[in-house]
N, C-alpha and C positions, 0 to 999 in steps of 0.2 A: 280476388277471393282466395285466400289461403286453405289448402285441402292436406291432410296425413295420408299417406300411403302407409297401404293399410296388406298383410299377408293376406292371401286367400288360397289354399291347397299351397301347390306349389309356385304359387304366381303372386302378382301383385296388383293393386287397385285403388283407383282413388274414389269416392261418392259423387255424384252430383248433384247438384242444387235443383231441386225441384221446379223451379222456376225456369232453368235454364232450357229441362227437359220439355218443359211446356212449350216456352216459345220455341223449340225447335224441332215441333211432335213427334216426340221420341215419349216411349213406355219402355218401361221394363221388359225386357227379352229383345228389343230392336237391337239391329246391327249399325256395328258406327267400326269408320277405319279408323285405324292408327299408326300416324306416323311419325318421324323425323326429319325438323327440317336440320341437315346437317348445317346448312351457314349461318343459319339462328341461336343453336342449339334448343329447340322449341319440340315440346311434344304437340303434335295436331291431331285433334278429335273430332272428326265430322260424321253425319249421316253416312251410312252406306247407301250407294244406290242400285235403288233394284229394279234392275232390268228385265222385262217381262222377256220369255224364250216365244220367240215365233209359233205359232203352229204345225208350220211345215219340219220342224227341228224337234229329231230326238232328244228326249227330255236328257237321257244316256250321254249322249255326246254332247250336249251342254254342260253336262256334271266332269267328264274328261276333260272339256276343254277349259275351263274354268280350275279345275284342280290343277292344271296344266301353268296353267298362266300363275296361280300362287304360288307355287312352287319354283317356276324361273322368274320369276315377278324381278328381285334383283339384276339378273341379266336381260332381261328384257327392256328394262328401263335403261340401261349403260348403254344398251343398240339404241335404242330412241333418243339417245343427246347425241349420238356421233353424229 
């Protein structure tokens, strides 16, 4: 299915098929990762998934720690293949 990327502010986007979003219950405003596979050269679009926080766990230090993690997300992945 052929899509135009399309400007949006300062970034860029492409639409998707209605249908797609259905079978894979996704609405508007849902969160989906994106990534690169580098030996494919393929963009991957999937669900985000969302992890509920414990109760026992500061909502705070769930937000650190998660801000934490996207942020070295890059180097964190290069430790996890060595």
């Amino acid at each position: 299915m052929l899509r135009k990327i399309c400007h949006i502010g300062n970034s860029y986007g492409i639409t998707i098929p209605k249908e797609i979003l259905e079978k894979l219950h996704l609405t508007a405003g849902a969160q989906v990762d994106v990534n690169v596979d580098e030996k494919t050269n393929k963009i991957i679009i999937k669900p985000a998934i969302q992890k509920s926080i414990p109760s026992e766990m500061d909502e705070e230090f769930a937000s650190q720690v998660k801000d934490f993690i996207e942020r070295y997300k890059p180097a964190l992945k290069a430790l996890a293949e060595k």
